[in-house]
C-alpha positions as a printed NumPy array, in Angstrom:
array([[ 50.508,   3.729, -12.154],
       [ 49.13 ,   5.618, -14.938],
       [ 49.867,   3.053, -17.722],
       [ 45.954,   2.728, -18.712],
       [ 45.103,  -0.925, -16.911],
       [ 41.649,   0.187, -16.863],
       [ 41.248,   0.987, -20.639],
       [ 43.158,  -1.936, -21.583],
       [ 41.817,  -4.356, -19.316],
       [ 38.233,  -3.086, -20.956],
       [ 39.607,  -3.952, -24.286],
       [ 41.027,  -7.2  , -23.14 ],
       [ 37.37 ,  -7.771, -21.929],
       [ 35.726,  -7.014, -25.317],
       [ 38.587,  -9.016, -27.162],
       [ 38.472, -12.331, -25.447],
       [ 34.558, -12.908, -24.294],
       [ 32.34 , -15.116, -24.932],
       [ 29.386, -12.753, -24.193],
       [ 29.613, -13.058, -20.682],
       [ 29.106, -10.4  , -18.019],
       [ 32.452,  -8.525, -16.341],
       [ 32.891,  -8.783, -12.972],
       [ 35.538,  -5.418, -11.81 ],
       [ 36.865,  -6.503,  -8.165],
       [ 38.065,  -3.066,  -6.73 ],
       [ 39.461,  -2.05 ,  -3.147],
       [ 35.935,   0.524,  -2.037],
       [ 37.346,   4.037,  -3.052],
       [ 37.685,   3.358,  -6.3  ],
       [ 34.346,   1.794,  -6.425],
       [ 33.382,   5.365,  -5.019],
       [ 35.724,   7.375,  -7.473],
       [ 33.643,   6.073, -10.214],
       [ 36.865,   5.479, -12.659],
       [ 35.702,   1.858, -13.851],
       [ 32.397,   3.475, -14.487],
       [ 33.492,   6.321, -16.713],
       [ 35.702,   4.32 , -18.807],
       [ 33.25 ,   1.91 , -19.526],
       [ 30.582,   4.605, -20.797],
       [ 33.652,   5.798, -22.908],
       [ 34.396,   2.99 , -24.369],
       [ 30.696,   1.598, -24.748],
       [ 29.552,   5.289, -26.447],
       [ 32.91 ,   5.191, -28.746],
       [ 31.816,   1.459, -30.452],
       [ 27.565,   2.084, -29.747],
       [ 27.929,  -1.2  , -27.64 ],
       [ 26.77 ,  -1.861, -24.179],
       [ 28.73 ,  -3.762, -21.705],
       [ 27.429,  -5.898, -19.04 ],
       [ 28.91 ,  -5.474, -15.823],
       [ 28.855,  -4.998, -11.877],
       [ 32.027,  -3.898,  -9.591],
       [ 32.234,  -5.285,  -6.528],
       [ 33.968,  -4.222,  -3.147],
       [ 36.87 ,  -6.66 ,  -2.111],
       [ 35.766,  -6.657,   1.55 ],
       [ 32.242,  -8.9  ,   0.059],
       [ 34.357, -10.832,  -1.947],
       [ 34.591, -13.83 ,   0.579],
       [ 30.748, -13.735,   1.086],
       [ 29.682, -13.125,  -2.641],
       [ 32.35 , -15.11 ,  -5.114],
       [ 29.88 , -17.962,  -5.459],
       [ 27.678, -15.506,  -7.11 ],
       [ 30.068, -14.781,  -9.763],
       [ 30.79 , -18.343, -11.64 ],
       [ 31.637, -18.263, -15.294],
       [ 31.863, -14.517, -15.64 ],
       [ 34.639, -12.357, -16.899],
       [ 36.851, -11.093, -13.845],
       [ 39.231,  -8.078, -13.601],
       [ 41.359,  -8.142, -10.279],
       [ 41.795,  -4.445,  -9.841],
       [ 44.883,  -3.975,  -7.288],
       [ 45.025,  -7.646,  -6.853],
       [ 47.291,  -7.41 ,  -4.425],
       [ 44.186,  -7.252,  -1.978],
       [ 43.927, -11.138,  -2.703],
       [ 48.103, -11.509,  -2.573],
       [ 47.476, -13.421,   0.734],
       [ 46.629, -17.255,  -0.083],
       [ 45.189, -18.674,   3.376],
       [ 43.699, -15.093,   4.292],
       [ 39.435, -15.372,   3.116],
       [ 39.379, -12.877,   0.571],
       [ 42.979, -14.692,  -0.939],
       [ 41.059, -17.719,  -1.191],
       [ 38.033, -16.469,  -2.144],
       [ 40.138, -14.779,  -5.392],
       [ 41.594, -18.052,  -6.356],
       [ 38.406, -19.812,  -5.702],
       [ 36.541, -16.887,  -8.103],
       [ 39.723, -17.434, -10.601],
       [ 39.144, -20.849, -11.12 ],
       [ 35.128, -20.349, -11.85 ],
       [ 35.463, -17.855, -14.081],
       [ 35.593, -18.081, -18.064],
       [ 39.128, -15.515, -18.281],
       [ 40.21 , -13.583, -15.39 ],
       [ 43.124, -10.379, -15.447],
       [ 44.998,  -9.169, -12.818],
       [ 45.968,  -5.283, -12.361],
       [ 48.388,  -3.946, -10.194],
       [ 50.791,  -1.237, -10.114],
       [ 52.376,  -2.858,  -6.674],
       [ 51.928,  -6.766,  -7.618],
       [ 54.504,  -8.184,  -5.321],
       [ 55.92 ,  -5.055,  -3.212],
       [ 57.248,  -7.843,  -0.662],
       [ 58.931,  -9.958,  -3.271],
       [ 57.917, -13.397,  -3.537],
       [ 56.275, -13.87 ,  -1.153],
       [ 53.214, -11.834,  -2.572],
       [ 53.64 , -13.681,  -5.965],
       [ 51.68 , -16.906,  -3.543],
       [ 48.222, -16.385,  -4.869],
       [ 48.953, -15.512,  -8.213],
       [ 50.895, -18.722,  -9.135],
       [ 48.37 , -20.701,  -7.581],
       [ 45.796, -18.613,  -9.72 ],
       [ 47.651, -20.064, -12.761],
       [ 48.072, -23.458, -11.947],
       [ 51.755, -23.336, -11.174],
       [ 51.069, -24.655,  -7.352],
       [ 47.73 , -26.077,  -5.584],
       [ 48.445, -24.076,  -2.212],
       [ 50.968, -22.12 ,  -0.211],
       [ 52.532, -25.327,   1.688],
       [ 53.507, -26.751,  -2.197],
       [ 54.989, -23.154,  -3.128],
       [ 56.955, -23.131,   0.332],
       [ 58.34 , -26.463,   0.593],
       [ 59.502, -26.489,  -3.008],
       [ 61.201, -22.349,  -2.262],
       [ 61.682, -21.091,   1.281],
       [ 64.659, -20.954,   2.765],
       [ 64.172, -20.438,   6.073],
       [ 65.898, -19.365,   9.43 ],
       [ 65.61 , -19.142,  12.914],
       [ 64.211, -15.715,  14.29 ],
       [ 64.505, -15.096,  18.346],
       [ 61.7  , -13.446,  20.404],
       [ 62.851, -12.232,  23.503],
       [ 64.082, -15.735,  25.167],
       [ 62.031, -18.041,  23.601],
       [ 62.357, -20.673,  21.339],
       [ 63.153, -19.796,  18.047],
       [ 60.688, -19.194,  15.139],
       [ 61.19 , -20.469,  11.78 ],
       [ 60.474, -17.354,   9.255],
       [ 60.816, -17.628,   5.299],
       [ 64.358, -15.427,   4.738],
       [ 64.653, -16.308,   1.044],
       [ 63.994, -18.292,  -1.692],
       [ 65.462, -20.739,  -3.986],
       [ 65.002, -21.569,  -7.786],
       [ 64.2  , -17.624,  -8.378],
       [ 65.056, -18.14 , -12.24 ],
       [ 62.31 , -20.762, -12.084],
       [ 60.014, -18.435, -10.221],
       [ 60.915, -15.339, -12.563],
       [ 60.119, -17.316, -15.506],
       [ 56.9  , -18.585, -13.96 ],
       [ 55.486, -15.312, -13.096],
       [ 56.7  , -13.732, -16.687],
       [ 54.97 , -16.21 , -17.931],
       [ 51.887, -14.309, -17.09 ],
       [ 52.693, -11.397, -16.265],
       [ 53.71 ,  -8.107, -18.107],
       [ 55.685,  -4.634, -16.855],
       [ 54.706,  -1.328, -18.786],
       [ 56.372,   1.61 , -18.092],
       [ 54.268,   4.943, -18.405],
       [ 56.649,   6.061, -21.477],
       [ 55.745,   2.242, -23.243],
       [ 51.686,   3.295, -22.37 ],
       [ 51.541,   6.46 , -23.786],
       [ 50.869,   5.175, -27.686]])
């Protein structure tokens, strides 16, 4: 939090395109706080350029990805698409994979631990789906409910260096002190 994803991610943007539009996916009150917007005016009226771009609310993303092939996407709080098999999880990887260069932004990536890292390694080609990422990592355990049969629940995982060096691979951690240059 308070890094400058938003700046940077702009500048990422303008660095790596290939003259096509940005698409900013953002949970609805920041589409209403108007931050995206702001920064982009700054940053077009600094370099006299104009940038080409639309936000749109994570709650159409399921309906509207389709609309969206071979732009530019920002995730903003990605961890709205952290869920693989929920619609708006697959619509993200779906979006990811028809896009020309996509960036994901998140102060809280992976709050739960692995777990929430599901989408995001598929997103990079690391696994095609949830069932590959489990049944190479979950360790899993019986949980009771009341007296019923037991439940099978992921309690850990295994190869975590592998998974660490994975999601470093594309993935970076700024600290406010590192983002204030």
């Amino acid at each position: 939090t308070g890094t400058g994803k938003t700046i940077m991610a702009i500048y990422h943007y303008l660095k790596h395109s290939i003259g096509e539009p940005l698409l900013i996916l953002v949970p609805p009150q920041k589409k209403k706080e108007g931050g995206w917007d702001r920064d982009i005016m700054f940053v077009s009226n600094h370099h006299n350029i104009t940038i080409e771009y639309e936000q749109l609310s994570y709650g159409v993303l399921a309906k509207r990805w389709q609309d969206y092939k071979g732009w530019f996407v920002v995730f903003d709080e990605c961890h709205y698409i952290k869920n693989p098999t929920s619609q708006r999880g697959k619509a993200g990887i779906k979006l990811s994979q028809v896009s020309t260069h996509f960036l994901l932004l998140s102060a809280t990536p992976s709050s739960n631990g692995w777990i929430d890292t599901i989408s995001y390694m598929i997103m990079f080609g690391y696994y095609k789906n949830k069932t590959q990422f489990l049944k190479k990592h979950a360790i899993y355990e019986d949980m009771y409910v009341g007296r019923e049969r037991p439940i099978k629940v992921v309690a850990d995982f295994t190869d975590k260096e592998e998974l660490k060096r994975k999601y470093n691979s594309f993935s970076i951690k700024l600290s406010k002190d590192e983002a204030l240059d």
